[in-house]
C-alpha positions in Angstrom: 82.7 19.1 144.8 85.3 18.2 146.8 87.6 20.0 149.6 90.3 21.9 148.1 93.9 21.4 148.9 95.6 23.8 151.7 97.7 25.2 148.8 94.8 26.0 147.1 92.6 26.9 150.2 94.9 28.9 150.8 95.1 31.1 147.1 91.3 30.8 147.0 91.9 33.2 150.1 93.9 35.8 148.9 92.3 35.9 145.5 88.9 36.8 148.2 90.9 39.0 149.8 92.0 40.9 146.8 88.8 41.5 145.9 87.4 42.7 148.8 90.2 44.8 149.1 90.0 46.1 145.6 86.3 46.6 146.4 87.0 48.8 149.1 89.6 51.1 146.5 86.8 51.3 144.0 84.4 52.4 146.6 86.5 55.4 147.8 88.3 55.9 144.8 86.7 60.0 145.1 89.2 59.8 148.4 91.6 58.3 146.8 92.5 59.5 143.8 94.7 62.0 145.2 96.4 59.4 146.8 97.4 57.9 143.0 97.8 61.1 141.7 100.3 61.4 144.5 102.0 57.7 144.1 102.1 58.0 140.2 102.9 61.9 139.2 102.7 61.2 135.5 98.5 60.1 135.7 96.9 62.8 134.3 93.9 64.5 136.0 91.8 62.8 132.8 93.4 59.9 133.7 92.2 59.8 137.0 88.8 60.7 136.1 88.5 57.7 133.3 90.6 54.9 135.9 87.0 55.2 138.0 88.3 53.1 140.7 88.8 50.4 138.1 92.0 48.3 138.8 92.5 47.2 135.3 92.1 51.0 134.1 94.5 51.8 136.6 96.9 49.3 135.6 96.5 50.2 131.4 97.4 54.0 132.4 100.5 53.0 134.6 101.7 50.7 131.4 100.8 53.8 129.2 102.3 56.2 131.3 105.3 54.8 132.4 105.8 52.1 129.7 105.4 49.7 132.4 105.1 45.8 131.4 101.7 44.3 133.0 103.1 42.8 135.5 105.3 45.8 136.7 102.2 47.7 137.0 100.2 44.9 138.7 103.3 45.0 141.3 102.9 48.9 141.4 98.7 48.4 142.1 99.3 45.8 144.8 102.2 47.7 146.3 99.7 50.6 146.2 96.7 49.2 147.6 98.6 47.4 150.4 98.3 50.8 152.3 94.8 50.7 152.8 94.5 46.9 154.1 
């Protein structure tokens, strides 16, 4: 296998650093669900419970929720989990 371009060097590292940082959500997600509950006022408190820490739970109930399109609630998760780079 050979070396990968910078350009793709480079995406390989923020897809790694997306899940690592998405890791880190999911492990404190007991700490952080008022944090979402907080950013997103229309997540239920059954909501919350059933997200888990899951990103792709999170960004179903944010389409449900607010009627979002997937990628307008992918922009809302990243935005969101930004904070606690």
């Amino acid at each position: 296998m050979g070396t990968l371009s910078p350009c793709a060097a480079c995406f390989h590292k923020m897809i790694q650093e997306a899940v690592v940082g998405w890791r880190q959500v999911r492990a404190s997600w007991r700490q952080l669900q008022r944090h979402a509950k907080l950013r997103w006022d229309r997540l239920t408190d059954e909501d919350i419970a059933q997200i888990k820490g899951h990103r792709e739970a999170l960004i179903a109930c944010l389409e449900q929720r607010y009627g979002y399109d997937h990628d307008r609630a992918q922009q809302e998760v990243r935005g969101w989990e930004h904070q606690f780079d």
